[in-house]
mmCIF file of the C-alpha atoms, coordinates in Angstrom:
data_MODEL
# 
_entry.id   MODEL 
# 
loop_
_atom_site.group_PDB 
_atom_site.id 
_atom_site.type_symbol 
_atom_site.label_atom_id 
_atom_site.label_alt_id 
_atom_site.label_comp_id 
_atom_site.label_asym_id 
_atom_site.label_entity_id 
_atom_site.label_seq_id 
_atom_site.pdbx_PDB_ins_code 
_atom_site.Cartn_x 
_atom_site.Cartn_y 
_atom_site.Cartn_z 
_atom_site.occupancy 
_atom_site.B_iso_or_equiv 
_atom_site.pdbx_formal_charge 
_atom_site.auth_seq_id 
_atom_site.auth_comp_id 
_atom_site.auth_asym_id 
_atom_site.auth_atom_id 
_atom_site.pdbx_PDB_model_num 
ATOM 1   C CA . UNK A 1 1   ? 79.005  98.793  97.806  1.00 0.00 ? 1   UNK A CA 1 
ATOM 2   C CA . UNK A 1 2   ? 82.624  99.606  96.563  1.00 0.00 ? 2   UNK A CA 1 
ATOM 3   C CA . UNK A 1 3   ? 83.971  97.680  100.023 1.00 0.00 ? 3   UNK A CA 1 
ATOM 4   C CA . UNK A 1 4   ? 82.024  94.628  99.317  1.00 0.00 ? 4   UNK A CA 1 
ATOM 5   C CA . UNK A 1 5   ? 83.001  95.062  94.856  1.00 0.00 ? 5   UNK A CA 1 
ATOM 6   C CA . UNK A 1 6   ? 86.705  95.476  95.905  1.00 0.00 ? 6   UNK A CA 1 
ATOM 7   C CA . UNK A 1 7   ? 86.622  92.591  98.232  1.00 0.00 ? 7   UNK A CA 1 
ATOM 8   C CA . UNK A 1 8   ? 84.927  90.085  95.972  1.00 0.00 ? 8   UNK A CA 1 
ATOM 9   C CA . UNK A 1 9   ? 87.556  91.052  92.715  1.00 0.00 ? 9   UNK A CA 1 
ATOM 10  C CA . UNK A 1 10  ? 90.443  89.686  95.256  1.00 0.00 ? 10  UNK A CA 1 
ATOM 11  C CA . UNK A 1 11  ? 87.926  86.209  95.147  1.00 0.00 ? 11  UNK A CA 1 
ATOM 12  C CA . UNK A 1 12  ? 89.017  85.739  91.820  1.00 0.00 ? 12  UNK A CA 1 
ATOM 13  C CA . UNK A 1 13  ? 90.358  82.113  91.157  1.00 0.00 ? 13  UNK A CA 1 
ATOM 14  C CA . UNK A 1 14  ? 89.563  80.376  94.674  1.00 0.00 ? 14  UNK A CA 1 
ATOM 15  C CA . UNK A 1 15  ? 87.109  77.494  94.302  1.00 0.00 ? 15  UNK A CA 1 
ATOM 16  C CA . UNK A 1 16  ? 85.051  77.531  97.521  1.00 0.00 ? 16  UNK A CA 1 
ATOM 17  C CA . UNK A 1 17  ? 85.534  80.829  99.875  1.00 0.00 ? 17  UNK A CA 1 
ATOM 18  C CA . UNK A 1 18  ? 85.054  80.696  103.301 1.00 0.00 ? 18  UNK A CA 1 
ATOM 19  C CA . UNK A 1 19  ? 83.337  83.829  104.182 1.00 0.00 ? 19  UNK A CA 1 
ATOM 20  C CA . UNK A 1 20  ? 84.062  84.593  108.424 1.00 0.00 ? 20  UNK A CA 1 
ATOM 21  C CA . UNK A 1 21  ? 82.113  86.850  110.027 1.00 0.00 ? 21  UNK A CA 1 
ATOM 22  C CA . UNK A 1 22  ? 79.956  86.827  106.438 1.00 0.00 ? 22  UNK A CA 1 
ATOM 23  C CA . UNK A 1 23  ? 77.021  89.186  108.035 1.00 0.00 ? 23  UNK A CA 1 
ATOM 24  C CA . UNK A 1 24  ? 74.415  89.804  105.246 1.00 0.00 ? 24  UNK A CA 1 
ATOM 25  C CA . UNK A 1 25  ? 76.078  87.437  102.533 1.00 0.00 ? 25  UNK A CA 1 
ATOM 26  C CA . UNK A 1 26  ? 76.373  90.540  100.245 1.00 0.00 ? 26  UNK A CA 1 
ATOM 27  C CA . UNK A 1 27  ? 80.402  89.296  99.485  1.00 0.00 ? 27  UNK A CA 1 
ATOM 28  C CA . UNK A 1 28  ? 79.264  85.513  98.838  1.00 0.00 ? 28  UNK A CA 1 
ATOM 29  C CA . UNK A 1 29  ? 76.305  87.125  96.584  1.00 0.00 ? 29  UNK A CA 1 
ATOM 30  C CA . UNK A 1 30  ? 78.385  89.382  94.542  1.00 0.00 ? 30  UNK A CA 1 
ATOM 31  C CA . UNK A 1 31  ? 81.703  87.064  94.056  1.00 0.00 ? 31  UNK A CA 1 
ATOM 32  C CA . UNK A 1 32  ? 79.380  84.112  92.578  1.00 0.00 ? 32  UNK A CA 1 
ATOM 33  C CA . UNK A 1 33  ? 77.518  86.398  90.685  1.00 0.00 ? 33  UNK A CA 1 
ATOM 34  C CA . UNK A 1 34  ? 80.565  87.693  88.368  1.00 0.00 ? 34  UNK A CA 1 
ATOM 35  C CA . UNK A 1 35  ? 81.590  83.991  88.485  1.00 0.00 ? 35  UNK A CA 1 
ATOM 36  C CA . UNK A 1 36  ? 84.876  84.605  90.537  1.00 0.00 ? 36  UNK A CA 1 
ATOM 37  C CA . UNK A 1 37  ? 84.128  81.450  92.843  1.00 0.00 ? 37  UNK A CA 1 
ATOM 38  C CA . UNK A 1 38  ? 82.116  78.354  92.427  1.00 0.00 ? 38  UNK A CA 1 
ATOM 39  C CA . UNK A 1 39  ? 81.369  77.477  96.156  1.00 0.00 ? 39  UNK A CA 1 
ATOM 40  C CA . UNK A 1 40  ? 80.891  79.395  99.134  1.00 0.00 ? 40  UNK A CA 1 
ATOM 41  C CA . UNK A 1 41  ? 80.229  79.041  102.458 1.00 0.00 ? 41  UNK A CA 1 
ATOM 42  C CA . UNK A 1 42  ? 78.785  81.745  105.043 1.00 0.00 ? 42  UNK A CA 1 
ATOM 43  C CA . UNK A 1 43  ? 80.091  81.478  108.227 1.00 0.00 ? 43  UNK A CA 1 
ATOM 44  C CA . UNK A 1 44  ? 79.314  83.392  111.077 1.00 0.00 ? 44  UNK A CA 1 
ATOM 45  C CA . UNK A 1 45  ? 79.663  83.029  115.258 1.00 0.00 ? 45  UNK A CA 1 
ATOM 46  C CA . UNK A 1 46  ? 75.878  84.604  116.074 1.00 0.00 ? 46  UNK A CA 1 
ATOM 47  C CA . UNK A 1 47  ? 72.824  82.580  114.561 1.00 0.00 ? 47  UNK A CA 1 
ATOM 48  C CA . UNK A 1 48  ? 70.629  86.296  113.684 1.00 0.00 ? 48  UNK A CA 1 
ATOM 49  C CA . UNK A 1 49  ? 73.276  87.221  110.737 1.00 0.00 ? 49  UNK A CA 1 
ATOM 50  C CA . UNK A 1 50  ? 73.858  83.719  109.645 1.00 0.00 ? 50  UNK A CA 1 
ATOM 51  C CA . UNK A 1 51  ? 70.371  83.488  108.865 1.00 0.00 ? 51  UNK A CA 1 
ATOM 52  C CA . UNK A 1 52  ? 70.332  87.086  107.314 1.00 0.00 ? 52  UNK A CA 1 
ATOM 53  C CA . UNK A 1 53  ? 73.330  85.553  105.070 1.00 0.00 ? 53  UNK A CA 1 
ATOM 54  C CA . UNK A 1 54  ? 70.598  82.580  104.752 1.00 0.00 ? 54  UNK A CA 1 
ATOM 55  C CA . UNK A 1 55  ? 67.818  84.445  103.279 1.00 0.00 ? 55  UNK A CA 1 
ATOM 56  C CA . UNK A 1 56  ? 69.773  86.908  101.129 1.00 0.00 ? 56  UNK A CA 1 
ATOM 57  C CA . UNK A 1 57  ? 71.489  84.441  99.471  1.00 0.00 ? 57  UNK A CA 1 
ATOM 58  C CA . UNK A 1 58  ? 68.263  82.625  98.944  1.00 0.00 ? 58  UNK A CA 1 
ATOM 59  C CA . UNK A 1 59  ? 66.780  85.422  97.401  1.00 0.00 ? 59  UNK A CA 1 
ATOM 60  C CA . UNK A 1 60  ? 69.125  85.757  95.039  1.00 0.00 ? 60  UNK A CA 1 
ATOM 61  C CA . UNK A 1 61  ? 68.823  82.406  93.879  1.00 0.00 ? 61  UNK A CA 1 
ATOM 62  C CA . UNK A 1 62  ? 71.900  81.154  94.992  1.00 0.00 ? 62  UNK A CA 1 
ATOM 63  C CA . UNK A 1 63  ? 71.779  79.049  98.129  1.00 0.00 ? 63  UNK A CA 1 
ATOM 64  C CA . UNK A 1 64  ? 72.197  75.590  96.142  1.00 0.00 ? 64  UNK A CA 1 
ATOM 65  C CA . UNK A 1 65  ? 76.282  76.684  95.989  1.00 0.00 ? 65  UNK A CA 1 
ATOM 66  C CA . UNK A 1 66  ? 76.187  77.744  99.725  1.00 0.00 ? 66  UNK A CA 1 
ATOM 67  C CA . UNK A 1 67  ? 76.848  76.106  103.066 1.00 0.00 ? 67  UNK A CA 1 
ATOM 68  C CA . UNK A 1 68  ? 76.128  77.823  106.139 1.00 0.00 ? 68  UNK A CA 1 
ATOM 69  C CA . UNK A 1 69  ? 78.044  77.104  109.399 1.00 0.00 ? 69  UNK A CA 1 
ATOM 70  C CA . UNK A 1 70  ? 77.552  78.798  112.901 1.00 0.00 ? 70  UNK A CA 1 
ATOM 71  C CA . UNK A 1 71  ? 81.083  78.863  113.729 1.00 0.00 ? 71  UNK A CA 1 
ATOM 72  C CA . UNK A 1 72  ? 83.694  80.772  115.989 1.00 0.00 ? 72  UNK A CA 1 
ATOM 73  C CA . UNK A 1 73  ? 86.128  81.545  113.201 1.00 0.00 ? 73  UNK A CA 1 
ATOM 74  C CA . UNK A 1 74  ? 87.657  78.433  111.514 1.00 0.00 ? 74  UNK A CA 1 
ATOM 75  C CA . UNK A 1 75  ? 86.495  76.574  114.583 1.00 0.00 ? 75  UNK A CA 1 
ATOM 76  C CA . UNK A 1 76  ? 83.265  74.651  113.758 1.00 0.00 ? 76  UNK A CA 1 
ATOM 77  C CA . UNK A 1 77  ? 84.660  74.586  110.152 1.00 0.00 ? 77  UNK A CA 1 
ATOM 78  C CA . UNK A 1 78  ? 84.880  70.973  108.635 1.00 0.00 ? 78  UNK A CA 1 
ATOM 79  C CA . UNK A 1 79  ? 84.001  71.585  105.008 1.00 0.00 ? 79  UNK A CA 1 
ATOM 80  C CA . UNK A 1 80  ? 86.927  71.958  102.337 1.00 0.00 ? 80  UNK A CA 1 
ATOM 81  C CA . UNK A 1 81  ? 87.765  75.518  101.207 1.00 0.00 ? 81  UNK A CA 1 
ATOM 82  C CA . UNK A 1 82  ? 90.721  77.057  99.121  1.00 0.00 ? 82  UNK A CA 1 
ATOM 83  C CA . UNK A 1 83  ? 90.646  80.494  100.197 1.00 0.00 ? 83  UNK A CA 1 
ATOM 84  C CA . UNK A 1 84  ? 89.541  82.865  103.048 1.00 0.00 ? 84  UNK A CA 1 
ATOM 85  C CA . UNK A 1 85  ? 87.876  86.557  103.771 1.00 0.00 ? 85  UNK A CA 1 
ATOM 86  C CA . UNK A 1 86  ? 87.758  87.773  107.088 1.00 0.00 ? 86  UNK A CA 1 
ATOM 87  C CA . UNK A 1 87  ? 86.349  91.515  106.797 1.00 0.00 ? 87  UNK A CA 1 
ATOM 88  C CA . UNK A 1 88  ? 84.124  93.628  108.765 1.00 0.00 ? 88  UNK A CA 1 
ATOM 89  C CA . UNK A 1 89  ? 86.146  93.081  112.224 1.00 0.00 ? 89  UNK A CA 1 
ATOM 90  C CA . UNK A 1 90  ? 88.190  94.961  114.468 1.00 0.00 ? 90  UNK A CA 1 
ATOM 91  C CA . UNK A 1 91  ? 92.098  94.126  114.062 1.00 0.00 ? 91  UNK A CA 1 
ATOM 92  C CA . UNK A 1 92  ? 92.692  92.749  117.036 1.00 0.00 ? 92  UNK A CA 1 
ATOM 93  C CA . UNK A 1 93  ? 89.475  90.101  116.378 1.00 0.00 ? 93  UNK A CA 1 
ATOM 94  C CA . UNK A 1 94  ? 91.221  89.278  113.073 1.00 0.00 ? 94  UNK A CA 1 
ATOM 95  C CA . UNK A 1 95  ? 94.210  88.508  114.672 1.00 0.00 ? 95  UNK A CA 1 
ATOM 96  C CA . UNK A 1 96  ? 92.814  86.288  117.071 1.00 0.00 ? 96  UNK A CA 1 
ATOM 97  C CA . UNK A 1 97  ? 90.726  84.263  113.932 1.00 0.00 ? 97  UNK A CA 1 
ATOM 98  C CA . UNK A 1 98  ? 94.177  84.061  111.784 1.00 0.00 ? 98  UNK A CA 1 
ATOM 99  C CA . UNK A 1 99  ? 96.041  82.423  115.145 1.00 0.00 ? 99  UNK A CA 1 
ATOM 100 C CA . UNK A 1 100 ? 93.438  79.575  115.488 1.00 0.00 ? 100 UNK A CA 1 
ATOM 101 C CA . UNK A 1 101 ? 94.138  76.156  113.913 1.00 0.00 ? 101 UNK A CA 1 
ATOM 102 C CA . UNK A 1 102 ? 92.741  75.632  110.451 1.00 0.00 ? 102 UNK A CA 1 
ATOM 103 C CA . UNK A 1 103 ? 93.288  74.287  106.754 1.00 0.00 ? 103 UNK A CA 1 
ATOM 104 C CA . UNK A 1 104 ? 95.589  76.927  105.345 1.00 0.00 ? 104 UNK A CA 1 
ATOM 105 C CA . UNK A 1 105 ? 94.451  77.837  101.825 1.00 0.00 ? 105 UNK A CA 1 
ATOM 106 C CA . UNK A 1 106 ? 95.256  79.278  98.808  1.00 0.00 ? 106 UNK A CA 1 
ATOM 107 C CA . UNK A 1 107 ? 94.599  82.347  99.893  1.00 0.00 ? 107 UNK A CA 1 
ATOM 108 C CA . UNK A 1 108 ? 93.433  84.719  102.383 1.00 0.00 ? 108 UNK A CA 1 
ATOM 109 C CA . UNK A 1 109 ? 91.589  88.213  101.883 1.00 0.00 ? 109 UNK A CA 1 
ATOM 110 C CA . UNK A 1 110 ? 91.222  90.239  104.828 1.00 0.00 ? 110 UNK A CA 1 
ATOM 111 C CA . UNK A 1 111 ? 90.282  93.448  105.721 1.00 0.00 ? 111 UNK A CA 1 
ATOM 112 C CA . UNK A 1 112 ? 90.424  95.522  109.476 1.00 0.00 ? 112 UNK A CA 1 
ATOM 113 C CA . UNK A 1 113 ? 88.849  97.970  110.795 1.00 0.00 ? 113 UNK A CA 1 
ATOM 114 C CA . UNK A 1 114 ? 91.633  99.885  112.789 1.00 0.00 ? 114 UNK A CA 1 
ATOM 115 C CA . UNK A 1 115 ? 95.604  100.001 113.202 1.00 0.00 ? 115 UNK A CA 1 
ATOM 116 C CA . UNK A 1 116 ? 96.245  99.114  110.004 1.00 0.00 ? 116 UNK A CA 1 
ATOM 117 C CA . UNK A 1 117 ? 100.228 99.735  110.473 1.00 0.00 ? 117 UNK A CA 1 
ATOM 118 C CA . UNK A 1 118 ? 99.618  96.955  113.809 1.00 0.00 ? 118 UNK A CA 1 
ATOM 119 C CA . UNK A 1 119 ? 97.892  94.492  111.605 1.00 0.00 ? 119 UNK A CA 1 
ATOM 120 C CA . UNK A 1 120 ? 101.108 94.325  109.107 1.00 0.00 ? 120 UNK A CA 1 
ATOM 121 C CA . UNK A 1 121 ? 103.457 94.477  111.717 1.00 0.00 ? 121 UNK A CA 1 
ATOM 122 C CA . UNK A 1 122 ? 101.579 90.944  113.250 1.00 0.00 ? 122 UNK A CA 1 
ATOM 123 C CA . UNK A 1 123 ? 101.591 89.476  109.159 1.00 0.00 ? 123 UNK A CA 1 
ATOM 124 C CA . UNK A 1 124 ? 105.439 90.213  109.245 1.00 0.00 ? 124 UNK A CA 1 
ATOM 125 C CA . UNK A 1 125 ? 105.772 88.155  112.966 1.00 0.00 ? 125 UNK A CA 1 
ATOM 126 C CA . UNK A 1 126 ? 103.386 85.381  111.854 1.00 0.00 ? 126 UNK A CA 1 
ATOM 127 C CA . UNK A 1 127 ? 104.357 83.684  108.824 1.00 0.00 ? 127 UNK A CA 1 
ATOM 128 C CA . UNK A 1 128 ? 101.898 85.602  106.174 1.00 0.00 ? 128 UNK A CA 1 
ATOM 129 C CA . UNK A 1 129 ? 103.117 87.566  103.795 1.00 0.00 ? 129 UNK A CA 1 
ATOM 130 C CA . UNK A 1 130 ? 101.221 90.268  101.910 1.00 0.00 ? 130 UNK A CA 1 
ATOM 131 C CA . UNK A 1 131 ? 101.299 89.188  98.079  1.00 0.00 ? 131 UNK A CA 1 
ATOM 132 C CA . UNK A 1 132 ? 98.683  92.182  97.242  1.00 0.00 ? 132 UNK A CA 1 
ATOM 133 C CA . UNK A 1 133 ? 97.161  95.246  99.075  1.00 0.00 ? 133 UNK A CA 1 
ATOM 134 C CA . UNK A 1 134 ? 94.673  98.013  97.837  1.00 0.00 ? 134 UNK A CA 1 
ATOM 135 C CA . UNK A 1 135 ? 92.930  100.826 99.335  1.00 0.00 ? 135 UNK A CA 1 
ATOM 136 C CA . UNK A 1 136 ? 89.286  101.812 98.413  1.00 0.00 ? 136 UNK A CA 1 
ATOM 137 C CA . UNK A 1 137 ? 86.827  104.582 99.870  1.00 0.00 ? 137 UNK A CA 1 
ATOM 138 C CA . UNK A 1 138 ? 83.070  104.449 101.250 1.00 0.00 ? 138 UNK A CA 1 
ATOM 139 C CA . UNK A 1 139 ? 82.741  106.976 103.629 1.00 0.00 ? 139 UNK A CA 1 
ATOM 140 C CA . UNK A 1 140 ? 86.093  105.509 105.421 1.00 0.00 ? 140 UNK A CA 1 
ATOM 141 C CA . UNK A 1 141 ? 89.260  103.975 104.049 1.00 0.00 ? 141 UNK A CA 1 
ATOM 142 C CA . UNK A 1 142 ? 89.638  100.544 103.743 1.00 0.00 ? 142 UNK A CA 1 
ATOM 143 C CA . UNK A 1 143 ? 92.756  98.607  102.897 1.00 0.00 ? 143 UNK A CA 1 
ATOM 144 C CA . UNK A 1 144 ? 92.338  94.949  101.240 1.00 0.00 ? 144 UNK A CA 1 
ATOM 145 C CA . UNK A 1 145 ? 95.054  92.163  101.757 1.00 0.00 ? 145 UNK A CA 1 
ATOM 146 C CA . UNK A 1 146 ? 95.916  89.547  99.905  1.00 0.00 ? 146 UNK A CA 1 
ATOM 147 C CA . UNK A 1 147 ? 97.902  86.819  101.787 1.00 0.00 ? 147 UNK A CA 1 
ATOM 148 C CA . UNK A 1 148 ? 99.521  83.602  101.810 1.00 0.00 ? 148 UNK A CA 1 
ATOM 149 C CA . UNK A 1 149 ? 101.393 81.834  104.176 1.00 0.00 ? 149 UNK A CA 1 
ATOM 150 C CA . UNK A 1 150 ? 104.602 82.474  103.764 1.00 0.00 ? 150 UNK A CA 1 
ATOM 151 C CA . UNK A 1 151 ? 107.610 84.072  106.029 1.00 0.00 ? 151 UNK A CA 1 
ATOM 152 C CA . UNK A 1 152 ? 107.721 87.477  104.957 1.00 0.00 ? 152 UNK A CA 1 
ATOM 153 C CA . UNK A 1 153 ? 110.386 90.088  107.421 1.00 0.00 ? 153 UNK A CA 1 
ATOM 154 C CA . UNK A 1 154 ? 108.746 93.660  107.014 1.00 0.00 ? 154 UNK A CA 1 
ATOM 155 C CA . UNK A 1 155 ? 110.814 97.425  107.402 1.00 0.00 ? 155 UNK A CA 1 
ATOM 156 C CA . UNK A 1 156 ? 108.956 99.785  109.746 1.00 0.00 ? 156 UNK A CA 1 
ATOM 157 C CA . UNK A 1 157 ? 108.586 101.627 106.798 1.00 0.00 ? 157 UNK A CA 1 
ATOM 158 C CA . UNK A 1 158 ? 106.865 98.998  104.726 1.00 0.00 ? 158 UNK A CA 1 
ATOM 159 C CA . UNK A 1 159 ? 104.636 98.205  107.816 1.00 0.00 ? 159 UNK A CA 1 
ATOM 160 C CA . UNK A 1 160 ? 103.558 101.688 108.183 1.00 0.00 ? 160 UNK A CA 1 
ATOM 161 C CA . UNK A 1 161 ? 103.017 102.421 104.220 1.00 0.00 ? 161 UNK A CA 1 
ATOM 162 C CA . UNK A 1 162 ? 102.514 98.700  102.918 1.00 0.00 ? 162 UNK A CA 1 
ATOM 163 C CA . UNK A 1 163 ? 104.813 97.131  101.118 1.00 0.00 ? 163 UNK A CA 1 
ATOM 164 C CA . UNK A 1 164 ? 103.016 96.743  97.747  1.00 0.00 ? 164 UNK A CA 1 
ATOM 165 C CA . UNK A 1 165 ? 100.606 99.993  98.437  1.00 0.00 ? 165 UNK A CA 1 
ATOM 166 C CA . UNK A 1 166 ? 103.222 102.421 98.314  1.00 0.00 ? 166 UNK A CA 1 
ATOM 167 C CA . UNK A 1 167 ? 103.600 101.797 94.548  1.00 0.00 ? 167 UNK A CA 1 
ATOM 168 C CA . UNK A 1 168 ? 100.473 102.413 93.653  1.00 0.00 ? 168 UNK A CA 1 
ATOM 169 C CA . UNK A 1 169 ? 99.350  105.701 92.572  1.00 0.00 ? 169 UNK A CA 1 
ATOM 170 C CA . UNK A 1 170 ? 95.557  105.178 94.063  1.00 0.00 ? 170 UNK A CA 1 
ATOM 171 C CA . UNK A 1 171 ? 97.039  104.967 97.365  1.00 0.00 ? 171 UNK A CA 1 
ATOM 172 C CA . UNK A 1 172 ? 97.864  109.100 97.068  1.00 0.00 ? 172 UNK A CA 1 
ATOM 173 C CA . UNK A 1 173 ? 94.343  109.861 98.410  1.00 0.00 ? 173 UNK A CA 1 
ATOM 174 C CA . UNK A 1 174 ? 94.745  107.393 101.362 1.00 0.00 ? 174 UNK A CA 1 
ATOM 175 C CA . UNK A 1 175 ? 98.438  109.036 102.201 1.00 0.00 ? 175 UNK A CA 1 
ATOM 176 C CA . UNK A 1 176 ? 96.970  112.792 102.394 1.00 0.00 ? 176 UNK A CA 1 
ATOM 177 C CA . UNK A 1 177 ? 94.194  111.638 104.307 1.00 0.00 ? 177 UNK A CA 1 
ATOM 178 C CA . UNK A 1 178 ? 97.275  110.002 107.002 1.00 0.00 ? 178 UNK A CA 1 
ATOM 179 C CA . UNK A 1 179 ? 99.144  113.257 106.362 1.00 0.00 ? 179 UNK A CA 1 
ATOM 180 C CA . UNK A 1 180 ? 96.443  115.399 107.618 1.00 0.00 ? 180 UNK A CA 1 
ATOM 181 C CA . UNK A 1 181 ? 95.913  113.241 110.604 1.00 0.00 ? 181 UNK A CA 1 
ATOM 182 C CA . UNK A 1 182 ? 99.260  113.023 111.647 1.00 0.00 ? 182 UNK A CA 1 
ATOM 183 C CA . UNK A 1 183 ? 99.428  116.578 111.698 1.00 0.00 ? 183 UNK A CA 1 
ATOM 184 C CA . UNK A 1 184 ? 96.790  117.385 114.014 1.00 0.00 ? 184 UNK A CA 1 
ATOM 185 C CA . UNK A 1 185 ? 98.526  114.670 116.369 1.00 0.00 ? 185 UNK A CA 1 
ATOM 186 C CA . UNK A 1 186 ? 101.806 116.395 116.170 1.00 0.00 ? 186 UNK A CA 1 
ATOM 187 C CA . UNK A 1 187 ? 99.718  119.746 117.768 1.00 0.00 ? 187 UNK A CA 1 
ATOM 188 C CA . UNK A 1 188 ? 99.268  118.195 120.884 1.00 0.00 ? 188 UNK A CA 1 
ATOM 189 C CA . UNK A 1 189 ? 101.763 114.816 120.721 1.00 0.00 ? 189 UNK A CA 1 
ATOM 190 C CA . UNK A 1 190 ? 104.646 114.958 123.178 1.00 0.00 ? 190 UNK A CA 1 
ATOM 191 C CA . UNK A 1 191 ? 108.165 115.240 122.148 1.00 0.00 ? 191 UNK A CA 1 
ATOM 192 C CA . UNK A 1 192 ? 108.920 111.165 121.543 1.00 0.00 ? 192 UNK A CA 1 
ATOM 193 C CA . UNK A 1 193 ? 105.751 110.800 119.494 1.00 0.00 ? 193 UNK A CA 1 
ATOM 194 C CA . UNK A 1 194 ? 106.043 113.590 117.251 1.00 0.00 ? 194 UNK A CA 1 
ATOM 195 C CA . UNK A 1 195 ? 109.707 112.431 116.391 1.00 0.00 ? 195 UNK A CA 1 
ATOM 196 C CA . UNK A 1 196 ? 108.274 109.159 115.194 1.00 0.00 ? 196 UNK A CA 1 
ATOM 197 C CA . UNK A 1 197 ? 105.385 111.087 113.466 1.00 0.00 ? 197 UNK A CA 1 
ATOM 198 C CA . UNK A 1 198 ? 108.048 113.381 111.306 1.00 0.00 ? 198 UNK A CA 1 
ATOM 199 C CA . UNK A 1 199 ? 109.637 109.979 110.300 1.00 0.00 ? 199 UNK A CA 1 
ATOM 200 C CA . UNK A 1 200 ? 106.524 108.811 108.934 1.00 0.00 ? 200 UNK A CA 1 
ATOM 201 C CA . UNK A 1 201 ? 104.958 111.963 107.659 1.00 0.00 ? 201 UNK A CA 1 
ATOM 202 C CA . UNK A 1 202 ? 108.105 112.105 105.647 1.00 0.00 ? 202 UNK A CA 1 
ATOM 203 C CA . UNK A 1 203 ? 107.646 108.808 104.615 1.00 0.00 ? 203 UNK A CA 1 
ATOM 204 C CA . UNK A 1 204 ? 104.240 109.702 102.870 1.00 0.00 ? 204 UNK A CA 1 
ATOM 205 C CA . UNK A 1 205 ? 105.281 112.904 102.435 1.00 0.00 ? 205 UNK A CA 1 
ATOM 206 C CA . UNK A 1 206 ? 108.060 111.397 99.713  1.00 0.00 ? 206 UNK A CA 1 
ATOM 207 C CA . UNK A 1 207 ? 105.538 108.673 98.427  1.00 0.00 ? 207 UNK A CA 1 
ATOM 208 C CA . UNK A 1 208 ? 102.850 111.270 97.486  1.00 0.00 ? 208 UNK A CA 1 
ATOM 209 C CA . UNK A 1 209 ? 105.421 113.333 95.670  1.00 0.00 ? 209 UNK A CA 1 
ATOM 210 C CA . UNK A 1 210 ? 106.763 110.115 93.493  1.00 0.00 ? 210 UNK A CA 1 
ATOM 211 C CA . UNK A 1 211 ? 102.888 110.482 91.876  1.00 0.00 ? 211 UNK A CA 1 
ATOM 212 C CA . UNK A 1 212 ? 102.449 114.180 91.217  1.00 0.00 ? 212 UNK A CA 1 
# 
């Protein structure tokens, strides 16, 4: 459950939350239950997890401060909200949710899947900028955002190490674990790719060392 504690600390100070893609409820369950929102609402494009959602947060006593919605991303979505998660999802699906037209609110929380570096790259060409980041283990690495919208012009550097993540010392762990990959890559890479790689194994290479 560290994923799902991490997610629902960034909750802290939005109103109503607009869970997408909400799954089981567990977020919705856990950020009303340290108080960090007042409202929620579980939304979800397939009916079978937005009625898991349902019965979770039933059982836990709290489906009087949710609204569920079968909805497509922000879509279906006519209920007011002040902020946003989108976890769980692929980055490219994220992407895709973040382009469609909707209420902008306070805040966004989001977390993806894969290309990571890709995702902040698309922030820095979209109008969002990144206003907090973190990284937290279960079984995988996950990186949280923090957004708001907000034109924001990224380096390649800061899109491949985060612009806020690189100054935090908990981020070490995450770094190696790129390190290591990036090194197997360079084994079999061709000559343009591993000259890119060097850049940014350098990169975390001096980040890592700042800590220790």
């Amino acid at each position: 459950m560290k994923r799902i504690e991490a997610l629902s600390k960034h909750t802290k100070g939005i109103h109503t939350l607009l869970d997408i893609g909400t799954d089981h409820g567990y977020l919705l369950i856990d950020a009303l239950h340290h108080g960090y929102i007042k409202k929620g609402i579980a939304a979800d494009i397939n009916l079978l997890p937005l009625k898991n959602a349902e019965k979770n947060i039933k059982a836990a006593g709290l489906d009087h401060l949710v609204e569920f919605k079968l909805s497509d991303g922000f879509l279906q979505i006519d209920i007011d909200y002040d902020g946003v998660l989108i976890a769980g999802m692929g980055m490219h699906l994220v992407k895709s949710i973040l382009l469609q037209p909707h209420k902008r609110p306070l805040k966004y929380i989001v977390s993806v899947h894969t290309h990571i570096d890709q995702f902040r790259a698309f922030l820095s060409e979209s109008g969002f900028m990144i206003i907090d980041e973190t990284v937290v283990f279960e079984r995988f690495y996950y990186v949280i955002f923090t957004l708001i919208h907000k034109q924001d012009t990224l380096s390649e550097k800061d899109i491949y190490l985060g612009p806020l993540l690189q100054h935090k010392k908990e981020a070490v762990p995450y770094y190696r674990h790129l390190l290591s990959i990036n090194e197997k890559i360079m084994e079999v890479a061709p000559v343009k790719k591993r000259k890119l790689l060097e850049i940014q194994n350098n990169w975390l290479q001096d980040t890592i060392n700042r800590f220790i």
